[in-house]
N, C-alpha and C positions, 0 to 999 in steps of 0.2 A: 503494500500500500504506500510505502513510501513516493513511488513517483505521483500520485495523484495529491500528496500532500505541498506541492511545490506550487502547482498551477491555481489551486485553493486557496491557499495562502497568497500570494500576488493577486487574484480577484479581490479576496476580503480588503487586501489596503489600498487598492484601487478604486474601493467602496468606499472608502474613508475620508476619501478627500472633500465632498461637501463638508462634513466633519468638521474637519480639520479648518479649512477654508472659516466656517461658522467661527470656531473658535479664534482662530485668528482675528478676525473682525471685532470680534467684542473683547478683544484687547488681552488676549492670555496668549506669553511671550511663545515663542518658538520652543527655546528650552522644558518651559512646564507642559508643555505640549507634547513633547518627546518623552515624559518621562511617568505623566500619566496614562498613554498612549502604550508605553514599555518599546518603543521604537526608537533606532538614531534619528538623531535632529535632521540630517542631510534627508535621510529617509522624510519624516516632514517636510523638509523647503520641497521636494521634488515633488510630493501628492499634491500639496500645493500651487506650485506652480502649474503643473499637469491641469489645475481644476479650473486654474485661472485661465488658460487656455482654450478650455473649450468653453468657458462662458462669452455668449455675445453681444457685440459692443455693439449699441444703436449708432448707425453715422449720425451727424450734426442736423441733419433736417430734421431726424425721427425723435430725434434726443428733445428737440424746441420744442416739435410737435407734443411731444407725451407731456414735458414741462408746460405747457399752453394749457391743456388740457387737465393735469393738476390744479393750478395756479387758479383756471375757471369755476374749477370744484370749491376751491377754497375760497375763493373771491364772494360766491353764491352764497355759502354760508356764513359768510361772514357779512354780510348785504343783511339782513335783519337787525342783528345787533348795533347795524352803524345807525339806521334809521333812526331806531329809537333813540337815538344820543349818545351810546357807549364811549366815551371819548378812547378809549386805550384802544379799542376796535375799530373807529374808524380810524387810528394810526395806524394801524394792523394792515387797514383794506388800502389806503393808500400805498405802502407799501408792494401791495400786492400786486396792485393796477400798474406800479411804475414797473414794478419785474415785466409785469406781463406786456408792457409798451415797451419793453427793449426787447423783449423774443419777437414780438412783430417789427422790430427794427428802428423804434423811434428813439432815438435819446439825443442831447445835448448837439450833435454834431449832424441830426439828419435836415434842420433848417440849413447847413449851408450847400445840400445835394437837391438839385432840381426834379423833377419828374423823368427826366430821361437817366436821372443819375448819373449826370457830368458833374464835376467838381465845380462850384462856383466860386470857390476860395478867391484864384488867381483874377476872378471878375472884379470882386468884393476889391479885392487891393489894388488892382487900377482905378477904380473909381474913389477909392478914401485920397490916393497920390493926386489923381488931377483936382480933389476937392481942396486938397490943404495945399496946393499951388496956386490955383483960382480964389483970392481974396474976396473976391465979390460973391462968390457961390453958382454964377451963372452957368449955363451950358450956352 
């Protein structure tokens, strides 16, 4: 029986890695993880890593989108208690409203992008130069 004890044992800790992964996350070091575990540490980093691997990373639109759609959840529920006055909640929903207007792309720097989204900067500073040349202000 001994060869059937090698390929069982490597499934069992290749089971482990969410585990492991969990633990890791909520902050219990590598070391005590190896030794509650009864495993080498290396042994750990690698189930680990291995787990990290196959987990999947949303690309950047899907990522905004899921956060849009949090952010909505949380906005909605927090829309009653502002009404009624909650002063700490409607800091709370402001908050939330300006997250949620920079995932749809507004912030600080989207007034100086035009609808075609040309940069308007280098506009902006030809017209402040011929302004502070032109004394009179005229065109």
């Amino acid at each position: 029986m001994a060869p059937q004890d090698g390929p069982v044992r490597k499934r069992a800790r290749a089971s482990q890695g969410p585990a492991l992964l969990a633990k890791l996350l909520s902050g219990v070091a590598l070391e005590d993880i190896a030794k509650t575990e009864g495993i080498p540490k290396r042994s750990v980093e690698r189930l680990v890593r291995n787990e990290l691997r196959k987990r999947w990373i949303a690309p950047a639109q899907d990522f905004a989108r899921m956060q849009i759609a949090r952010l909505e959840i949380i906005a909605v529920s927090l829309k009653s208690k502002a009404i009624k006055g909650d002063l700490p909640t409607i800091d709370r929903l402001l908050k939330v409203l300006d997250r949620l207007d920079r995932y749809h792309g507004f912030n600080k720097f989207a007034a100086l992008t035009s609808a075609l989204r040309e940069d308007v900067r280098p506009q902006l500073t030809l017209r402040l130069t011929q302004a502070s040349s032109d004394p009179e202000g005229g065109e």
